[in-house]
Biotite code that builds the C-alpha atoms (Angstrom):
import biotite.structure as struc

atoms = struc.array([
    struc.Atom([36.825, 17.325, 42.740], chain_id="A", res_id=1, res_name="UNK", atom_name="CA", element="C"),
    struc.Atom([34.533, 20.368, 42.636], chain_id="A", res_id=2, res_name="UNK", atom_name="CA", element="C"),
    struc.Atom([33.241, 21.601, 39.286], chain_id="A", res_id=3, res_name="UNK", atom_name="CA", element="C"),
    struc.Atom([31.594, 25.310, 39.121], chain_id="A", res_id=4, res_name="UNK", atom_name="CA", element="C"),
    struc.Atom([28.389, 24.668, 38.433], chain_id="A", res_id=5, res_name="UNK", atom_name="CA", element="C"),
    struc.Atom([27.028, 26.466, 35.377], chain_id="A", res_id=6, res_name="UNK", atom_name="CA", element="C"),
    struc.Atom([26.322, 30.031, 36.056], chain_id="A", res_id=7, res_name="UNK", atom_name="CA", element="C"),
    struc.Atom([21.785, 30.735, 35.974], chain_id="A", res_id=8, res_name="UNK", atom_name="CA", element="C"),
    struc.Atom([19.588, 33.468, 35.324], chain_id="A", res_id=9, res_name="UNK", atom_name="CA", element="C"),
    struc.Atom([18.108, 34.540, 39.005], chain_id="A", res_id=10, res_name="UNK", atom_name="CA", element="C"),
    struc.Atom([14.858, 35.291, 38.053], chain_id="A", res_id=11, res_name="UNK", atom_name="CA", element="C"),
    struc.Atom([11.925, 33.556, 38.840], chain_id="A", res_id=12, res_name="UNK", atom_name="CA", element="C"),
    struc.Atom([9.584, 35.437, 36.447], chain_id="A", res_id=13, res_name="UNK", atom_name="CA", element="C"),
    struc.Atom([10.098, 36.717, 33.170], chain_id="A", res_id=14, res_name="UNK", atom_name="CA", element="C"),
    struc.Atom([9.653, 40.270, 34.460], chain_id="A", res_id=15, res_name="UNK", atom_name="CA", element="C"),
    struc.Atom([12.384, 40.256, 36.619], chain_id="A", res_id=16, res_name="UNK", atom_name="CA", element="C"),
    struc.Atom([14.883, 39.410, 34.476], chain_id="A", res_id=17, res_name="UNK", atom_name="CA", element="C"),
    struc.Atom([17.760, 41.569, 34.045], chain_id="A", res_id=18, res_name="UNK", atom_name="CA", element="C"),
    struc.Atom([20.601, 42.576, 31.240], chain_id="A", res_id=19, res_name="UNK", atom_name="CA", element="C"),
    struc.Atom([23.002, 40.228, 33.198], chain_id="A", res_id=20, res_name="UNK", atom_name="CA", element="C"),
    struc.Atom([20.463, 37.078, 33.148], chain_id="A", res_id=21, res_name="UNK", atom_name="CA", element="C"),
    struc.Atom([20.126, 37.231, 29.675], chain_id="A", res_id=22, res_name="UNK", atom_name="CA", element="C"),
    struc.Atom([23.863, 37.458, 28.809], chain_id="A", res_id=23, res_name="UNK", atom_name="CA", element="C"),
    struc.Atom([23.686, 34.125, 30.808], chain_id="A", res_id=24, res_name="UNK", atom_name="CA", element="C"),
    struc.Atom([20.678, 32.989, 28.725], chain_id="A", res_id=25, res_name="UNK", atom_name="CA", element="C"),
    struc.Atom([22.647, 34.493, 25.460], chain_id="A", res_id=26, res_name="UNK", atom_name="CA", element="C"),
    struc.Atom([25.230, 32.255, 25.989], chain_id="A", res_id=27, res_name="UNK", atom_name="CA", element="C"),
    struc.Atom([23.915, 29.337, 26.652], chain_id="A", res_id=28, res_name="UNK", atom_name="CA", element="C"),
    struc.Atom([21.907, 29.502, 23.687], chain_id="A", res_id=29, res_name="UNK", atom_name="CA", element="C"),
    struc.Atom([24.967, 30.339, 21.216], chain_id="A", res_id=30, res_name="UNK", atom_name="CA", element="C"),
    struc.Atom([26.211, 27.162, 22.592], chain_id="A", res_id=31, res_name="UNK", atom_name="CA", element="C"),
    struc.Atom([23.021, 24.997, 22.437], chain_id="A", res_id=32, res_name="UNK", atom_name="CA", element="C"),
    struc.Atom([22.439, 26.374, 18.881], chain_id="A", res_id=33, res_name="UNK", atom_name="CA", element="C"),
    struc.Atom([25.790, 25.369, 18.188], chain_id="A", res_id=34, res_name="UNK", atom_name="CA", element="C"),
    struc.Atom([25.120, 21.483, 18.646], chain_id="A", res_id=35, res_name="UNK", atom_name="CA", element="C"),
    struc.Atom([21.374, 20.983, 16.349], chain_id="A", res_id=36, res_name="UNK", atom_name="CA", element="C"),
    struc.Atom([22.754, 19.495, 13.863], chain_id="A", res_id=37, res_name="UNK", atom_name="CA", element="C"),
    struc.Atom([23.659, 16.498, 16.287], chain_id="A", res_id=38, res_name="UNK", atom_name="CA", element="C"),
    struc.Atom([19.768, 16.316, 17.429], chain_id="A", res_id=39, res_name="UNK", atom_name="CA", element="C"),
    struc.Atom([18.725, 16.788, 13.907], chain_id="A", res_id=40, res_name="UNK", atom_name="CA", element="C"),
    struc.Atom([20.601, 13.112, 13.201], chain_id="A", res_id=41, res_name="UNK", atom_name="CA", element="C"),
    struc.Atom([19.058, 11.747, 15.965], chain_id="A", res_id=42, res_name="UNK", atom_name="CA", element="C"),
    struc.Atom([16.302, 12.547, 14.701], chain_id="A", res_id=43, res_name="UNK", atom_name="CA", element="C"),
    struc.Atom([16.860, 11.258, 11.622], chain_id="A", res_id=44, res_name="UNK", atom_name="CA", element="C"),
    struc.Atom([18.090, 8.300, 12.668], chain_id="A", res_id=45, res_name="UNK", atom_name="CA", element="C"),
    struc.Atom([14.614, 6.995, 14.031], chain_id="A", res_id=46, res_name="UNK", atom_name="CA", element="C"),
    struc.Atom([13.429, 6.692, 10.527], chain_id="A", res_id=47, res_name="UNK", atom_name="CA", element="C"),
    struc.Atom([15.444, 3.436, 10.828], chain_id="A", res_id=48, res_name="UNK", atom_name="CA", element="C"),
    struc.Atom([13.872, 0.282, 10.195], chain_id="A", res_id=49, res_name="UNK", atom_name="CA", element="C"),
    struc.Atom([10.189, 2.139, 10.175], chain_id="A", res_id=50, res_name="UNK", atom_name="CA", element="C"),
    struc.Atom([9.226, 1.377, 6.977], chain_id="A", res_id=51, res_name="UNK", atom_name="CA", element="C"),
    struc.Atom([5.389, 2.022, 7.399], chain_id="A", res_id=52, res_name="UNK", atom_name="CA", element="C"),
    struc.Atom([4.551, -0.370, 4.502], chain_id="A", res_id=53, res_name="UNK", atom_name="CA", element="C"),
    struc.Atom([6.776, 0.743, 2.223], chain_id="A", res_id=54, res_name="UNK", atom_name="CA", element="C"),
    struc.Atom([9.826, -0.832, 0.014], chain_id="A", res_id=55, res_name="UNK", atom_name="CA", element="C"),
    struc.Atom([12.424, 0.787, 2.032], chain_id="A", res_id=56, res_name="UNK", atom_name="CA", element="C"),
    struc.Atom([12.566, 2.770, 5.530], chain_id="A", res_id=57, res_name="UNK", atom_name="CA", element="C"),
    struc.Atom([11.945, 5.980, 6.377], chain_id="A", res_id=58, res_name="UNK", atom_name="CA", element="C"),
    struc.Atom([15.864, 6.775, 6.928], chain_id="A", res_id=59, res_name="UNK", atom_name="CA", element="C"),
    struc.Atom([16.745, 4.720, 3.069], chain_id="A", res_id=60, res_name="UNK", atom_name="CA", element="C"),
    struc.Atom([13.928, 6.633, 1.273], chain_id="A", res_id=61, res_name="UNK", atom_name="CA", element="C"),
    struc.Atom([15.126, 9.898, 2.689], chain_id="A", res_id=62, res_name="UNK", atom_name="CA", element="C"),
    struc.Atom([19.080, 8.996, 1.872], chain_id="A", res_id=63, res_name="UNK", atom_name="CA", element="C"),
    struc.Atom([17.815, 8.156, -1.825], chain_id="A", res_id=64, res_name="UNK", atom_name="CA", element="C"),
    struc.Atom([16.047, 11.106, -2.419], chain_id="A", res_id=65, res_name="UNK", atom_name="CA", element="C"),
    struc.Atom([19.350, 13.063, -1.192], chain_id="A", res_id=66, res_name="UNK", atom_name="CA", element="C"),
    struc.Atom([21.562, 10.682, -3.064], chain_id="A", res_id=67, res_name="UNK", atom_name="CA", element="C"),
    struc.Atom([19.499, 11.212, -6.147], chain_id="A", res_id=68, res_name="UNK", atom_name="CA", element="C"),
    struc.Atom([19.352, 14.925, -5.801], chain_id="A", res_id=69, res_name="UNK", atom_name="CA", element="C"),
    struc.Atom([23.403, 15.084, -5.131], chain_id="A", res_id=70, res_name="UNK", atom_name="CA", element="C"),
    struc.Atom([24.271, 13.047, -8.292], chain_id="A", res_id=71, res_name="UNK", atom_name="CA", element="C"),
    struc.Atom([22.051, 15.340, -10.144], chain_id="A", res_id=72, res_name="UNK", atom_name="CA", element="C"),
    struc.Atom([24.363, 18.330, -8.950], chain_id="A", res_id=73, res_name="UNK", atom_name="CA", element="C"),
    struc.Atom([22.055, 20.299, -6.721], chain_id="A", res_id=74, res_name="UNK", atom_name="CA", element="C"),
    struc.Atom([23.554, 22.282, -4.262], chain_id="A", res_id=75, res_name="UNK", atom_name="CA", element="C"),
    struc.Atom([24.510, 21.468, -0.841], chain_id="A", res_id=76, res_name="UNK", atom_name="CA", element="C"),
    struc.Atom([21.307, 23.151, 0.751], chain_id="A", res_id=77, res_name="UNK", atom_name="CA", element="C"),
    struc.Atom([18.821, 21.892, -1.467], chain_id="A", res_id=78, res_name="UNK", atom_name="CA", element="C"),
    struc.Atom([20.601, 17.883, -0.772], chain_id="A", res_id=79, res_name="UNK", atom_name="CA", element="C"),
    struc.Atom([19.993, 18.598, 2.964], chain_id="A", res_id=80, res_name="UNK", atom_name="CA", element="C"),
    struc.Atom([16.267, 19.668, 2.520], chain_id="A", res_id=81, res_name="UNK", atom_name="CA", element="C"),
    struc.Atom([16.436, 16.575, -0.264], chain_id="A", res_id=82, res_name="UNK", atom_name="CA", element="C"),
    struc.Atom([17.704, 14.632, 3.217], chain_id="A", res_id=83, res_name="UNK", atom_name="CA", element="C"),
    struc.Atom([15.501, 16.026, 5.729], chain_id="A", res_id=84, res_name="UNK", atom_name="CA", element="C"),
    struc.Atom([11.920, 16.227, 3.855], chain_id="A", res_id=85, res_name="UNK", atom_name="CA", element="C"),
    struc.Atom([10.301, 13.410, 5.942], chain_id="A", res_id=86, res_name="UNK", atom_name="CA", element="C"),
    struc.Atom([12.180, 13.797, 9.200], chain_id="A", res_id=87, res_name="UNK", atom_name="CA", element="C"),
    struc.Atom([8.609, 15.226, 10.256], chain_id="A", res_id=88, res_name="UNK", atom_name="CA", element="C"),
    struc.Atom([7.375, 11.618, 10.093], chain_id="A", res_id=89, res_name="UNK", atom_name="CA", element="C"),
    struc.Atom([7.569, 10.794, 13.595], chain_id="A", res_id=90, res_name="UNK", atom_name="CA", element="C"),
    struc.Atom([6.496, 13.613, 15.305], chain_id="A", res_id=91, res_name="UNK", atom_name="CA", element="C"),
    struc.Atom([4.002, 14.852, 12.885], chain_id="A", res_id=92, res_name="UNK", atom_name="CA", element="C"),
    struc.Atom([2.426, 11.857, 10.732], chain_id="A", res_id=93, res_name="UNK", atom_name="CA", element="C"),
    struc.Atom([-0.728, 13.868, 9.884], chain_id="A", res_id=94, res_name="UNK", atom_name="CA", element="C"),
    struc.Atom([1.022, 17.173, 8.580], chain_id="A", res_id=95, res_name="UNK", atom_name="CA", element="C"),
    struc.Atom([5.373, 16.004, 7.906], chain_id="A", res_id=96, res_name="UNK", atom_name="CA", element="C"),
    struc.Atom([5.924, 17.981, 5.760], chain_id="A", res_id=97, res_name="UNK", atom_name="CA", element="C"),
    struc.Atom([5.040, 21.065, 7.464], chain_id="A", res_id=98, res_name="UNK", atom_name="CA", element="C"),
    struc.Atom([7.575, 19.942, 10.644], chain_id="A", res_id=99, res_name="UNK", atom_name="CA", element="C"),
    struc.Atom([10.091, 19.416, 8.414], chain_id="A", res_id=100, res_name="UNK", atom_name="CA", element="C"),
    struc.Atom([9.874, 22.870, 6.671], chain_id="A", res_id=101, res_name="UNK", atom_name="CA", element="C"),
    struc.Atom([9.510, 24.505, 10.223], chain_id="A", res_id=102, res_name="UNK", atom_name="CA", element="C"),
    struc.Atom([12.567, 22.916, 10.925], chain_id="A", res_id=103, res_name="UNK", atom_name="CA", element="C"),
    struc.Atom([14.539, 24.045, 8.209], chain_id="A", res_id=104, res_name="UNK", atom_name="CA", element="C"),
    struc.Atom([12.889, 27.545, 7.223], chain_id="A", res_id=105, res_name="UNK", atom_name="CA", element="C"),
    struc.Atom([15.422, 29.592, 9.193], chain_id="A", res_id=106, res_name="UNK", atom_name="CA", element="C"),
    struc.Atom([18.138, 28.040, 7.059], chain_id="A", res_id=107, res_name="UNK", atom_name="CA", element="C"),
    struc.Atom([17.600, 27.564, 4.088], chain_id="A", res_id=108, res_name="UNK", atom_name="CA", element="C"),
    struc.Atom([15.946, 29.732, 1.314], chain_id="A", res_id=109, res_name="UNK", atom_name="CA", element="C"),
    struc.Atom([13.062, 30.906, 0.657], chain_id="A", res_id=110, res_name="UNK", atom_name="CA", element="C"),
    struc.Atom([12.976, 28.441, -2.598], chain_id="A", res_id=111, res_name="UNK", atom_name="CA", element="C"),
    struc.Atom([13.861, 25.653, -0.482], chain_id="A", res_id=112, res_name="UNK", atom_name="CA", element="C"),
    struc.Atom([11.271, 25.949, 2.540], chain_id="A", res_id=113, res_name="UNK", atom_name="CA", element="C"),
    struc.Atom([8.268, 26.377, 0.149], chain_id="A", res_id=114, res_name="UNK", atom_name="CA", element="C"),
    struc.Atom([9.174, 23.374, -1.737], chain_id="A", res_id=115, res_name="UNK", atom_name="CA", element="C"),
    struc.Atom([9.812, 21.244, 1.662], chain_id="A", res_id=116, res_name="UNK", atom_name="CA", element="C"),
    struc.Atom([6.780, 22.692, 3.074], chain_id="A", res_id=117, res_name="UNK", atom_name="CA", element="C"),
    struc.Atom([4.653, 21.470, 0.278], chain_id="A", res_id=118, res_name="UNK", atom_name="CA", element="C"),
    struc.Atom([5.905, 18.733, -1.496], chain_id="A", res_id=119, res_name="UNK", atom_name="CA", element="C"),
    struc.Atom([3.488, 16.535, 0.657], chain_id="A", res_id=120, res_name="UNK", atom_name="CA", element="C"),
    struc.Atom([0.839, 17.845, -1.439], chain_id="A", res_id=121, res_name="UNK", atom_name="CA", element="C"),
    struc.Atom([3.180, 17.335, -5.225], chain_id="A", res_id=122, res_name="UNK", atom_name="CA", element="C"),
    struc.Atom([3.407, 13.927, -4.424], chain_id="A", res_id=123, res_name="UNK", atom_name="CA", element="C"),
    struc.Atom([-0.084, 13.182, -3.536], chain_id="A", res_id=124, res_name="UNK", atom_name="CA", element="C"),
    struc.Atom([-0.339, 13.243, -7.588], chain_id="A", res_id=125, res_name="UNK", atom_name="CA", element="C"),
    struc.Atom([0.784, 9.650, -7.174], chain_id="A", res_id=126, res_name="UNK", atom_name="CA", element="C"),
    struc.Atom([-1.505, 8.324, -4.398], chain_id="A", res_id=127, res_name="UNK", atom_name="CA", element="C"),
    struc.Atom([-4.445, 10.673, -3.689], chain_id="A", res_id=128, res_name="UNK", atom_name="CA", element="C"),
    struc.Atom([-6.780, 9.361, -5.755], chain_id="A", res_id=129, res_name="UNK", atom_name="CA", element="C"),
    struc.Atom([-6.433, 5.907, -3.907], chain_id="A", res_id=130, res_name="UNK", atom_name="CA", element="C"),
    struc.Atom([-7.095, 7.468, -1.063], chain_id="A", res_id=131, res_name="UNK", atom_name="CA", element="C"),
    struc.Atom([-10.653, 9.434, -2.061], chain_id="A", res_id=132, res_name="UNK", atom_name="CA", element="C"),
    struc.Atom([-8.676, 12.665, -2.724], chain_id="A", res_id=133, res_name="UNK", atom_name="CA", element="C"),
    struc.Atom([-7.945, 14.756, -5.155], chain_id="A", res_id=134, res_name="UNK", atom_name="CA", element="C"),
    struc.Atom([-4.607, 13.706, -6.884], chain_id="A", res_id=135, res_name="UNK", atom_name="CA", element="C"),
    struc.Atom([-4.607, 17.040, -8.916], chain_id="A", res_id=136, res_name="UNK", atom_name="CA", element="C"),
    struc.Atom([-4.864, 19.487, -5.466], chain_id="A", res_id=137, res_name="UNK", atom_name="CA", element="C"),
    struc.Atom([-1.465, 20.296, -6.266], chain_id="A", res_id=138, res_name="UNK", atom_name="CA", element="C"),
    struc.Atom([-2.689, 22.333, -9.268], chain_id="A", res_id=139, res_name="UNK", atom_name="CA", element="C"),
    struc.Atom([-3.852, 24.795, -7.233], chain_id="A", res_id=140, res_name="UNK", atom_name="CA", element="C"),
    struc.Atom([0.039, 26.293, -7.045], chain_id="A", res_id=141, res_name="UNK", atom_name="CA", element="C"),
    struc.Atom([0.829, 26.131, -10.403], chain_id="A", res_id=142, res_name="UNK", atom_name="CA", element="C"),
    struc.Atom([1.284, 30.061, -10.674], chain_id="A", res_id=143, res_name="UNK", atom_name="CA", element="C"),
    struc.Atom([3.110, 29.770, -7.742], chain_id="A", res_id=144, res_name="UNK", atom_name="CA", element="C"),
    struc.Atom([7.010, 30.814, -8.483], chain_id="A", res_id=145, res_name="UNK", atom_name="CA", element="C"),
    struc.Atom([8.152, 27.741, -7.037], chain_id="A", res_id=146, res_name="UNK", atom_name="CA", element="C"),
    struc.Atom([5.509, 24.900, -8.593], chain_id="A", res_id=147, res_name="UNK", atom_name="CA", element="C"),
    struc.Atom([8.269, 24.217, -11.082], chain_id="A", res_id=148, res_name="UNK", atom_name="CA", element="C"),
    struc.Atom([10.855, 23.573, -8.453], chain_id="A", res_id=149, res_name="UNK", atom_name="CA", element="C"),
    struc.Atom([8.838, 21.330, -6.152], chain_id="A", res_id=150, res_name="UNK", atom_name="CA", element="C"),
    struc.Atom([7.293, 19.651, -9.264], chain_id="A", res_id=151, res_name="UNK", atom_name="CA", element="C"),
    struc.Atom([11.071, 18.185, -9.873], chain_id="A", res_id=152, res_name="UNK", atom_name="CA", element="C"),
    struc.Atom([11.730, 17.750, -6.523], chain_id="A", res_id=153, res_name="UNK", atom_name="CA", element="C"),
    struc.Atom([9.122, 15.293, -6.382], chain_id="A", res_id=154, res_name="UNK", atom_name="CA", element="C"),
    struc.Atom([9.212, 13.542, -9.999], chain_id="A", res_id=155, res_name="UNK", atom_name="CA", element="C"),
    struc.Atom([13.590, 13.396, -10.058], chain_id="A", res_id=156, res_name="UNK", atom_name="CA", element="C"),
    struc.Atom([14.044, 12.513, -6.570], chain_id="A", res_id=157, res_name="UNK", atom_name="CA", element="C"),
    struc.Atom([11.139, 12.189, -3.802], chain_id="A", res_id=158, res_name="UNK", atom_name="CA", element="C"),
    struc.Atom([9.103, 9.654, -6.194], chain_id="A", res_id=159, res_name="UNK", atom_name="CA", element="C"),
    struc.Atom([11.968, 7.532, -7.040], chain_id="A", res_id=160, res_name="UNK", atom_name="CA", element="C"),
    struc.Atom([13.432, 6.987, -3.661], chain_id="A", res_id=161, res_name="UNK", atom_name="CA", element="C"),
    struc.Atom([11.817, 3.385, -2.921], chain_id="A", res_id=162, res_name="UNK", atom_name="CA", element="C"),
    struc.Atom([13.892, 1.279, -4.564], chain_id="A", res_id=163, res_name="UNK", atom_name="CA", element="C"),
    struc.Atom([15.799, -1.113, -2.067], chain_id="A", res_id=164, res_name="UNK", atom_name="CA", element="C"),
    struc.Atom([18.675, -1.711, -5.527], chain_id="A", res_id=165, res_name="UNK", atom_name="CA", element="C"),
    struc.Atom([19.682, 1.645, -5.792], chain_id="A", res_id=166, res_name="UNK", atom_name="CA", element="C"),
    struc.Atom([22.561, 3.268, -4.790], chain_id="A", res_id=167, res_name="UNK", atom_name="CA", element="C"),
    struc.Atom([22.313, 5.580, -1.333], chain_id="A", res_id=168, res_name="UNK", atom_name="CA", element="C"),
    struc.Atom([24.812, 7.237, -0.108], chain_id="A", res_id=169, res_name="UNK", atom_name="CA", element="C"),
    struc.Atom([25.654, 6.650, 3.732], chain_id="A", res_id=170, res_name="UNK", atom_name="CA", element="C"),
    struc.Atom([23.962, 9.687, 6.374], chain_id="A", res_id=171, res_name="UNK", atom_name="CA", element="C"),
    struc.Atom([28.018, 10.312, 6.677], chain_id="A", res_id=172, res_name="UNK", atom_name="CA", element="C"),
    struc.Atom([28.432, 11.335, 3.578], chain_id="A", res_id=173, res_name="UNK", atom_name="CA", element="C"),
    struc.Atom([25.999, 14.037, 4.069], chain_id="A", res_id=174, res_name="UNK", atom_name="CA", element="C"),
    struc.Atom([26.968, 15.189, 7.680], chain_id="A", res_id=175, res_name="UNK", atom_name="CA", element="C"),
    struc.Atom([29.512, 17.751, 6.366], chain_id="A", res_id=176, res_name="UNK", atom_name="CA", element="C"),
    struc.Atom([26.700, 19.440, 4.398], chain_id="A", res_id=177, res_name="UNK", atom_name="CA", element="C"),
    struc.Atom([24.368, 19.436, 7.071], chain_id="A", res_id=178, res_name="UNK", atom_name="CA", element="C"),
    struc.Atom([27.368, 21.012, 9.404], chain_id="A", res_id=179, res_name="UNK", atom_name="CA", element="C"),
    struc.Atom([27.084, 24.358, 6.978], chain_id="A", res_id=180, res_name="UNK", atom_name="CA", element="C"),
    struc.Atom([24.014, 24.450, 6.204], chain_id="A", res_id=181, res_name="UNK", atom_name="CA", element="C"),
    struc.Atom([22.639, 24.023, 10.063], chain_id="A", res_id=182, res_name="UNK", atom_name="CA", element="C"),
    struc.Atom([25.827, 26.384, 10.819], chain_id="A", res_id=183, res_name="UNK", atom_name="CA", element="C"),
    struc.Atom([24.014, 29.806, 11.069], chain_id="A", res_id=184, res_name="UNK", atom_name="CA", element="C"),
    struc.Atom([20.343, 30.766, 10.763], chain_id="A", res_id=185, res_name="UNK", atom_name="CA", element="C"),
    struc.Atom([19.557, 33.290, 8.093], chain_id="A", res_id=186, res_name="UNK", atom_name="CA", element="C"),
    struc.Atom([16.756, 34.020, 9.347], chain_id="A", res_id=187, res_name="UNK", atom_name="CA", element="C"),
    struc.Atom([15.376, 33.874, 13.111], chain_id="A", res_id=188, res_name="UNK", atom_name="CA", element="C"),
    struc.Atom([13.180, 35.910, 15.486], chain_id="A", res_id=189, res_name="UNK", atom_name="CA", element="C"),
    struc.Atom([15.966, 36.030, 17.698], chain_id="A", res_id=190, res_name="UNK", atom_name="CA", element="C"),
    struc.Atom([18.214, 37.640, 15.176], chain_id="A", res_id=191, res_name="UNK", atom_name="CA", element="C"),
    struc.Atom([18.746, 41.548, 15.260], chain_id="A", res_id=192, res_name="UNK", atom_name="CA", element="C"),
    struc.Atom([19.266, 42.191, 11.724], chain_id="A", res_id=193, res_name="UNK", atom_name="CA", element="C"),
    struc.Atom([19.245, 45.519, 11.847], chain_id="A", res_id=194, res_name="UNK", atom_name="CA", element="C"),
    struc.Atom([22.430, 45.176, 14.253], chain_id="A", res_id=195, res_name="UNK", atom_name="CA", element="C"),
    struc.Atom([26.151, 46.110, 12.857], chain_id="A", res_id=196, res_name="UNK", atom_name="CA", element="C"),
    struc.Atom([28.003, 43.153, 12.145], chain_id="A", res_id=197, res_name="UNK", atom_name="CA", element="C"),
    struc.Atom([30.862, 42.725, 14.692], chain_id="A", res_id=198, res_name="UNK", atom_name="CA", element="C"),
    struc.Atom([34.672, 42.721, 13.573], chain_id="A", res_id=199, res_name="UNK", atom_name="CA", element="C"),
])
């Protein structure tokens, strides 16, 4: 049986690529878009069983901290980033945080990305000083509009997360979240926003 293979762009350089190339290109990136959120848990998922010398694993701590923030009736977006804070743990051990912000910046709010980005930082208030660092380098945000809001990120539900007794709620429970939040990006470079909505 003969399948069509998928249709390709014909150029071979950049500069010869043509209106109808990238209509193929379009597509196939609508569609690949389409399908993060399943590489995003895949991601996730090898946080499992790392726990780096911790009380729980990578995946538990970051399923408490989203459990935590959930029962404490933040939105969906804000559980997801709750979910995803140290998914930058594997690919970036020397700077998580900021992978997992890059990750989710072009979905989430403005609010939300800042506290991702730095909440590294917020919770070195708890370990710096161990380390020959300054556990107080946080305070260098605290006229920041969002200190507040990473501040209680950290102490309600980051901090907290390492306790292999409490409850967490199953990744399942959160895929339906992650589904709407990972459904669109608000913001991208390859977004025309200045283009008329369609329909």
């Amino acid at each position: 049986m003969n399948e069509a293979l998928p249709q390709r762009a014909q150029f071979h350089h950049m500069k010869e690529g043509t209106q109808s190339d990238w209509e193929i290109i379009g597509a196939e990136f609508s569609e690949f878009r389409s399908t993060v959120v399943n590489r995003i848990k895949d991601h996730l998922l090898l946080l499992k069983g790392d726990s780096g010398g911790f009380p729980v694993d990578r995946l538990t701590h970051c399923l408490q901290t989203a459990t935590l923030a959930h029962q404490d009736g933040k939105d969906e977006e804000y559980v997801v980033c709750a979910l995803l804070h140290d998914i930058g743990d594997t690919l970036g051990p020397a700077n998580h945080a900021d992978v997992a912000a890059v990750l989710l910046e072009p979905y989430v709010s403005e609010a939300n990305y800042w506290m991702v980005k730095h909440h590294g930082i917020f919770q070195g208030y708890y370990f710096f000083h161990y380390m020959g660092l300054d556990r107080n380098m946080r305070d260098q945000y605290q006229d920041h509009p969002h200190y507040a809001r990473t501040l209680e990120f950290i102490e309600k539900y980051d901090a907290p997360a390492f306790d292999p007794e409490a409850e967490c709620f199953a990744l399942s429970f959160f895929e339906p979240m992650m589904e709407r939040v990972f459904q669109a990006p608000q913001r991208s470079l390859y977004i025309n926003e200045e283009a008329p909505e369609s329909g």
